[in-house]
C-alpha positions in Angstrom: 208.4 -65.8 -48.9 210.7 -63.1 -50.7 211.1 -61.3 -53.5 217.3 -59.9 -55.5 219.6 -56.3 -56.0 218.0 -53.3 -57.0 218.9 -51.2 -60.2 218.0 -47.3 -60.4 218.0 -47.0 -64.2 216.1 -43.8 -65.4 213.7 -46.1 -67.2 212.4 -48.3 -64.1 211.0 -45.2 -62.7 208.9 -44.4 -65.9 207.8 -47.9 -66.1 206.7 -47.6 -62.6 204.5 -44.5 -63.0 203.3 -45.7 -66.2 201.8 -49.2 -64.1 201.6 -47.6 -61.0 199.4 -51.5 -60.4 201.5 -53.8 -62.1 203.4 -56.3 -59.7 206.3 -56.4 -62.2 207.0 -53.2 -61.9 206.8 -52.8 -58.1 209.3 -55.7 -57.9 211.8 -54.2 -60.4 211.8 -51.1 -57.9 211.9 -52.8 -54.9 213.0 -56.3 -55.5 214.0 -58.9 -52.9 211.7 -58.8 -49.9 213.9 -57.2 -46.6 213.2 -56.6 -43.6 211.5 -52.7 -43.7 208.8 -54.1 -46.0 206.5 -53.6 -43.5 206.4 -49.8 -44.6 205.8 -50.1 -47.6 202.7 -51.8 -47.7 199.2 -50.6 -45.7 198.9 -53.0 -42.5 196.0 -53.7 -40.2 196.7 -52.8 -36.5 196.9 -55.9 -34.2 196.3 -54.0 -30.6 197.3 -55.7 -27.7 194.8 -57.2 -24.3 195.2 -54.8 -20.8 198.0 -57.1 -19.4 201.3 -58.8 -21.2 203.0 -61.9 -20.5 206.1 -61.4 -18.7 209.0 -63.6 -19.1 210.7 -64.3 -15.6 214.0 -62.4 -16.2 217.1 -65.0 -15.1 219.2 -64.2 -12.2 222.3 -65.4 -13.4 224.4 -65.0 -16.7 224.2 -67.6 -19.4 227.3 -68.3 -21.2 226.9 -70.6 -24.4 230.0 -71.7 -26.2 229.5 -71.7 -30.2 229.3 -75.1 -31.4 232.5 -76.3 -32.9 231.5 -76.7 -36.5 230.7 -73.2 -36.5 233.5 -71.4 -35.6 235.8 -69.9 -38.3 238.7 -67.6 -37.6 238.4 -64.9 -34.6 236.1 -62.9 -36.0 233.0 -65.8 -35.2 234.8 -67.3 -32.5 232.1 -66.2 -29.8 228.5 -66.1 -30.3 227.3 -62.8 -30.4 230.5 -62.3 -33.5 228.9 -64.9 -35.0 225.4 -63.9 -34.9 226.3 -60.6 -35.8 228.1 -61.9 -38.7 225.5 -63.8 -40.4 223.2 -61.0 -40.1 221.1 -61.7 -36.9 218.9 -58.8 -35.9 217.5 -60.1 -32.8 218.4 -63.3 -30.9 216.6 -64.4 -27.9 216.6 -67.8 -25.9 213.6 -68.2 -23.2 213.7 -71.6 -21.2 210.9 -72.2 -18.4 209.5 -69.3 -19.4 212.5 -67.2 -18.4 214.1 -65.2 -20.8 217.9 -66.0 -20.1 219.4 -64.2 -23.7 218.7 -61.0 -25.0 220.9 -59.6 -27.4 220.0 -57.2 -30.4 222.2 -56.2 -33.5 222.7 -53.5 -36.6 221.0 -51.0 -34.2 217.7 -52.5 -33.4 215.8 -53.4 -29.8 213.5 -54.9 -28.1 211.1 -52.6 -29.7 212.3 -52.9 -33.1 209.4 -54.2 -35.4 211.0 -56.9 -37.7 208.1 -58.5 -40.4 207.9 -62.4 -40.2 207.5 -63.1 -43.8 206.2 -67.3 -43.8 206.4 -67.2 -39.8 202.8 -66.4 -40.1 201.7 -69.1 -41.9 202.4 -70.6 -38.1 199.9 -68.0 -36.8 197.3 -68.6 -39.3 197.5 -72.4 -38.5 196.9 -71.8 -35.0 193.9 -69.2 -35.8 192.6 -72.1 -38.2 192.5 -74.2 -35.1 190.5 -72.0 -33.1 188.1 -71.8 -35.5 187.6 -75.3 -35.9 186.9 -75.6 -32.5 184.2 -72.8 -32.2 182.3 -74.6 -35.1 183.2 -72.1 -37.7 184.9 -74.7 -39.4 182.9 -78.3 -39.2 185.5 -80.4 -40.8 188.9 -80.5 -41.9 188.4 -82.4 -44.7 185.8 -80.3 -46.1 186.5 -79.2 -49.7 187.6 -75.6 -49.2 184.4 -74.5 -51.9 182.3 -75.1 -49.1 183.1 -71.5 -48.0 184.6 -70.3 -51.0 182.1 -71.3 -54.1 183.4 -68.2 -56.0 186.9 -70.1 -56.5 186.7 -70.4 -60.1 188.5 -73.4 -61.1 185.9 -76.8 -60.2 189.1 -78.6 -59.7 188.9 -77.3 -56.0 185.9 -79.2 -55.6 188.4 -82.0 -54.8 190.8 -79.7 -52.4 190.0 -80.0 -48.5 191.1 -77.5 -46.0 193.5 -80.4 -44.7 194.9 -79.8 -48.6 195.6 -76.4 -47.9 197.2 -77.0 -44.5 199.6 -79.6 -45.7 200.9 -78.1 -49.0 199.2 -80.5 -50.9 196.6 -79.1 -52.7 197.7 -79.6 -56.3 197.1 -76.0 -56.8 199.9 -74.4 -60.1 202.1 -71.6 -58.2 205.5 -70.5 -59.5 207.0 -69.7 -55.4 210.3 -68.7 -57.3 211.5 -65.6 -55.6 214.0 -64.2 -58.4 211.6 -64.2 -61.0 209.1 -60.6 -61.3 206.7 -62.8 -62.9 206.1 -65.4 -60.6 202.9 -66.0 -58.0 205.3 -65.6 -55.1 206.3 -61.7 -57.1 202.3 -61.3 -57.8 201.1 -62.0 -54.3 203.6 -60.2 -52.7 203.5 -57.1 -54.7 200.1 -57.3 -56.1 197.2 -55.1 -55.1 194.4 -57.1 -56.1 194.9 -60.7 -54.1 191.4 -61.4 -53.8 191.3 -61.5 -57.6 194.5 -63.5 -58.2 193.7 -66.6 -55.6 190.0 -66.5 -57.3 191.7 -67.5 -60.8 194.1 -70.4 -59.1 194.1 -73.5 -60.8 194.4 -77.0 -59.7 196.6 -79.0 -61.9 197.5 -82.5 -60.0 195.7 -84.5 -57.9 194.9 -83.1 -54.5 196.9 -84.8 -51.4 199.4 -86.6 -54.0 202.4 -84.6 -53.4 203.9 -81.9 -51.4 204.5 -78.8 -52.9 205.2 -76.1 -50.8 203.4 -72.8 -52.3 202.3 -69.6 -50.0 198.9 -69.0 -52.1 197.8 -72.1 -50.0 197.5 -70.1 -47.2 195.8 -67.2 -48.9 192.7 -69.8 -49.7 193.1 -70.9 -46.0 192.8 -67.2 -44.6 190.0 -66.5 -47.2 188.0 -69.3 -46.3 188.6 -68.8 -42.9 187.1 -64.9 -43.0 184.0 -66.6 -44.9 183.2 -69.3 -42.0 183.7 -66.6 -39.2 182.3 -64.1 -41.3 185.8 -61.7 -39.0 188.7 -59.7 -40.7 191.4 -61.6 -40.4 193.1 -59.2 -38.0 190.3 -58.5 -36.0 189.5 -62.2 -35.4 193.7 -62.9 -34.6 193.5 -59.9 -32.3 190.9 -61.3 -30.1 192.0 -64.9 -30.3 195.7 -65.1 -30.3 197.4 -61.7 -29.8 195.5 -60.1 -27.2 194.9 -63.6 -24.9 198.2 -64.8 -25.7 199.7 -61.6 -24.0 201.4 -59.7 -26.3 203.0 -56.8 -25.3 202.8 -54.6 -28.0 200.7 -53.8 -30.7 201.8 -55.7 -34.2 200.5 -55.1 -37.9 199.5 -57.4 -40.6 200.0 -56.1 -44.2 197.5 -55.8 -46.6 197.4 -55.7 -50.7 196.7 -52.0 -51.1 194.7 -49.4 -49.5 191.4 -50.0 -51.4 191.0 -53.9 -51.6 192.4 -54.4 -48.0 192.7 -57.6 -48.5 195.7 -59.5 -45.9 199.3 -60.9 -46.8 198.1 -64.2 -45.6 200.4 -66.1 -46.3 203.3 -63.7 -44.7 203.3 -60.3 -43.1 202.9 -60.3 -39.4 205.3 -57.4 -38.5 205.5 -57.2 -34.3 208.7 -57.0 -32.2 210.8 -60.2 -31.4 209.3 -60.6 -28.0 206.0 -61.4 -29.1 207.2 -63.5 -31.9 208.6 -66.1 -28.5 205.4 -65.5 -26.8 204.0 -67.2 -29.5 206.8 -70.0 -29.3 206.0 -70.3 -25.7 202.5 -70.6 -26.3 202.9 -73.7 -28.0 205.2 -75.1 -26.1 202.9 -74.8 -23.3 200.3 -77.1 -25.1 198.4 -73.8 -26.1 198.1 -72.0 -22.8 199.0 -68.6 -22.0 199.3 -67.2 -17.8 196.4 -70.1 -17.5 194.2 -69.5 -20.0 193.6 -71.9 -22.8 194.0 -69.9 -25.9 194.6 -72.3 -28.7 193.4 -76.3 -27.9 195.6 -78.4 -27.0 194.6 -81.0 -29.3 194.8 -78.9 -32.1 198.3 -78.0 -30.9 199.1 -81.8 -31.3 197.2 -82.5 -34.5 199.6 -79.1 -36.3 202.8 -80.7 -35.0 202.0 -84.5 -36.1 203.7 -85.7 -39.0 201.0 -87.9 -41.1 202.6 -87.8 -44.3 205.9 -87.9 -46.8 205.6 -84.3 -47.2 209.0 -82.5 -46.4 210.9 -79.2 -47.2 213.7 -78.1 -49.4 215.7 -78.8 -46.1 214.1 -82.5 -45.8 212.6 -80.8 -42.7 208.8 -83.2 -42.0 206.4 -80.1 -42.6 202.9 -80.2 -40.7 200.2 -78.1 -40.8 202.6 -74.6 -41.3 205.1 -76.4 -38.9 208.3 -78.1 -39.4 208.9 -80.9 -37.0 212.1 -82.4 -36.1 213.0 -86.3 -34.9 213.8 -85.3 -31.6 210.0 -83.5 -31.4 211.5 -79.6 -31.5 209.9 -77.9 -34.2 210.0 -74.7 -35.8 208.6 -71.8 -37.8 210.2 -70.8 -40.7 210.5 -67.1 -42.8 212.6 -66.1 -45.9 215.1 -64.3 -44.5 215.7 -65.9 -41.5 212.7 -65.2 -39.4 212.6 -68.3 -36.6 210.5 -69.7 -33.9 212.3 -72.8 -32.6 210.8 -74.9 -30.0 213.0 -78.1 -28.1 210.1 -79.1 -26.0 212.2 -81.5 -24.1 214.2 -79.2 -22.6 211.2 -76.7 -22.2 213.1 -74.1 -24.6 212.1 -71.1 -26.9 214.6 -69.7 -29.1 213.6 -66.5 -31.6 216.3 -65.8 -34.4 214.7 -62.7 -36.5 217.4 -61.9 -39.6 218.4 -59.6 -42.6 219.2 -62.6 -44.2 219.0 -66.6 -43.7 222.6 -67.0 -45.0 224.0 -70.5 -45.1 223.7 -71.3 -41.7 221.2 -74.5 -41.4 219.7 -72.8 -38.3 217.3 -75.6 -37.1 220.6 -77.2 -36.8 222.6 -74.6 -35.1 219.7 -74.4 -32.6 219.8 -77.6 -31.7 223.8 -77.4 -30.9 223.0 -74.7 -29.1 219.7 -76.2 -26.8 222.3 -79.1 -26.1 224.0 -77.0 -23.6 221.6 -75.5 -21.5 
């Protein structure tokens, strides 16, 4: 999710002061989402369990070659020039659980917080899970009212939490990015998100069509807090981030300071070696240094493809996963932000970005997972 240039006009900064609330005017000043949004917003702390998972570190170099139908002149010809090129923060590549590329650009580390933007809607899926299988949630395909009554609209009468999951809810949301008075602009800037998922509308029949729009996941997390009666945080933090081993503490932004309500549908800001803890999480069916953490079947049932819904990239899109023919699959953000899976060849690759660029990356991991 995202929200393009910046102007410093005189006037922007009185129209700011004057609606110190209004979304529109928060976007005007700080426009296109990037990748130190995570300070501007108030955050829950996600603290991490007593140990870590460690990735085995690889005794040997690994030398990839770019893939041919990338390389363009000398400045790209290798792959770090490349990365660094198209605006790669952090690139990492773990297979068997060992961590065999490391590599960091535009001065930031291994400790270097980068925010995950729609990544997270990967994270909520998985929490979704666990709750389903604690009997939070009884069914999938219970209409989403059953925990949230107060959604005003009786058109989600007829919208299941499957709805939600799948992007098919028929719910109206304008997801454009460049426009300040969009839903995507609202929710992101917004301080009041309780109030603006309450007055969603649904407009076409539920489960008809995809249509990919991040306030799905904002009734998802909503619901969700109803049935375990948790914070979202706190429930993630004892569910996912603290059995999953993480190694160091992440955030999860919130509206504003007095509704506290959480980004949802985006906003998990954590360092770039947690984000392939998750990634190797699922590729080990859900299990973390032994311990089951998310079910395996739900693992299954969030990578299965079970209808015609696909992405602006014709990428099959599950339940907050896209999955690929050749059953790798991948986590997606705005700007970039990836968790790639190639299950076959038991690899995890983590691209976090200042920008997505043109490069189809699903594709360009692929190319690159061929070699190893």
């Amino acid at each position: 999710m995202a929200l393009h240039g910046r102007s410093y006009f005189p006037l922007l900064f009185i129209i700011l002061l004057s609606f110190e609330s209004c979304h529109v005017a928060r976007y005007v000043y700080w426009n296109y989402a990037d990748v130190s949004d995570y300070k501007k917003f108030p955050a829950d702390t996600i603290r991490t369990g007593p140990a870590f998972h460690t990735f085995k570190k690889s005794v040997k170099t690994t030398s990839l070659v770019l893939p041919a139908g990338y390389q363009a002149g000398a400045d790209s010809a290798s792959l770090d020039a490349f990365l660094e090129k198209n605006q790669t923060l952090a690139f990492l590549i773990i297979r068997n659980d060992t961590l065999i590329v490391e590599n960091y650009f535009r001065g930031y580390n291994r400790n270097s917080v980068i925010p995950s933007f729609s990544v997270a809607k990967s994270f909520l899926s998985a929490l979704f899970g666990i709750a389903l299988s604690e009997g939070y949630i009884r069914d999938i395909h219970q209409p989403v009212t059953d925990y949230l009554p107060e959604l005003k609209d009786p058109g989600f009468r007829k919208v299941t939490l499957e709805d939600l999951l799948t992007m098919r809810s028929g719910v109206s949301f304008n997801e454009g990015y460049n426009d300040p008075f969009s839903g995507a602009a609202k929710f992101y800037y917004g301080l009041n998100l309780r109030k603006y998922t309450l007055e969603l509308k649904v407009v076409s029949p539920p489960d008809s069509a995809y249509d990919y729009v991040s306030c799905n996941a904002q009734i998802l997390a909503m619901a969700l807090e109803k049935a375990t009666g948790r914070r979202l945080s706190d429930y993630f933090e004892e569910k996912i981030w603290k059995p999953m081993g993480a190694e160091q503490p992440a955030t999860w932004s919130l509206d504003s300071k007095k509704n506290r309500e959480a980004r949802a549908f985006c906003c998990i800001n954590a360092v770039p070696g947690d984000f392939a803890r998750f990634g190797q999480l699922f590729l080990d069916d859900g299990t973390s240094d032994g311990r089951q953490v998310i079910p395996g079947s739900w693992v299954k049932e969030s990578l299965t493809i079970r209808n015609d819904s696909k992405d602006s990239q014709g990428y099959p899109y599950a339940y907050y996963w896209r999955v690929l023919d050749d059953g790798s699959f991948f986590a997606k953000g705005i700007l970039g932000q990836f968790i790639y899976v190639y299950p076959s060849k038991k690899i995890v690759i983590v691209r976090m970005g200042e920008k997505a660029g043109t490069v189809v990356w699903p594709e360009f991991f692929r190319q690159l997972a061929k070699q190893l």
